[in-house]
N, C-alpha and C positions, 0 to 999 in steps of 0.2 A: 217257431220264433225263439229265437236267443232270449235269456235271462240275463242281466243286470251278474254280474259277478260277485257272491254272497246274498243274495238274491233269491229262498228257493219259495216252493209252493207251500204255505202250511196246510199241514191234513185236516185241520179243523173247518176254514174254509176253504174249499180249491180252485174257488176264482180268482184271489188276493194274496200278493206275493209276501211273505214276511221279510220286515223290516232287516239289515245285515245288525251284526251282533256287536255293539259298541268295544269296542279297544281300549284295554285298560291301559292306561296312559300312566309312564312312571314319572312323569313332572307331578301327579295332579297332587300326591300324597307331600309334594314337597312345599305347592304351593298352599294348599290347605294348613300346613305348618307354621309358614313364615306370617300367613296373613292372622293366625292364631297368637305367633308371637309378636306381631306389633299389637296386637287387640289389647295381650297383657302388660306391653308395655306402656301403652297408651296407661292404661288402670294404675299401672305402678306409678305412671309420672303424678299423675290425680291425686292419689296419694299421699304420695310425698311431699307433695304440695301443701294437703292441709297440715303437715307433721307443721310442733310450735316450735323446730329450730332448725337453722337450717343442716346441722349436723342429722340430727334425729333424721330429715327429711333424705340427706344424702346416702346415711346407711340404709333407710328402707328403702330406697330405690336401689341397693347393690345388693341388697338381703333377699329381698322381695320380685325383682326385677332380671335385676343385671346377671347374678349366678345361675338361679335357674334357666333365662333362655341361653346362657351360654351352654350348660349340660346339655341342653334339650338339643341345640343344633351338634354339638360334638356328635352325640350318640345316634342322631339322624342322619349324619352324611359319614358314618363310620364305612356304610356301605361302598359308598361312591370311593371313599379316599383307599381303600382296600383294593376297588377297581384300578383306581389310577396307579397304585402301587403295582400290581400285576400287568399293568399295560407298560409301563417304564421298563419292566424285567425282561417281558418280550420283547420290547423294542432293545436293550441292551445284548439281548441272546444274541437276534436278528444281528446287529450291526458285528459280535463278534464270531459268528459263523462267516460273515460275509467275506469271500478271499481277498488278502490285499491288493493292491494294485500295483 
């Protein structure tokens, strides 16, 4: 009998197939981020809300709020944008290798 593909026998039991080994998934660290940063932004607007003016209330929501998740996502997709930069370069090489026509 064939196995299931990632699928094997474990030694501990040898009736019972063990489960295949979950894939770490590179979306999840991004979503876990975003859904962090509206949490805090949510907090920040709350905030700012009870501040007694509405100035006071506008700069802690950009003090408190606004700067940092802006950092947080720069320095989070520095990876991605890195990628994309090296993916434009290759397509650039690509297109000036290719003979003219």
């Amino acid at each position: 009998a064939r196995r299931p593909e990632g699928c094997e026998r474990d030694s501990a039991s040898p009736g019972s197939p063990r489960l295949p080994r979950r894939r770490e998934s590179s979306t999840m660290p991004a979503m876990i981020i975003h859904i962090v940063l509206i949490g805090w932004l949510y907090v920040t607007v709350l905030v700012a809300a009870t501040e007694t003016s509405l100035i006071a209330g506008i700069l802690t929501f950009i003090l408190y709020g606004g700067i940092p998740c802006c950092l947080i996502l720069y320095f989070a997709t520095s990876k991605t944008r890195r990628r994309y930069r090296a993916h434009r370069e290759r397509l650039a090489e690509q297109q000036e290798r290719r003979p003219e026509a």
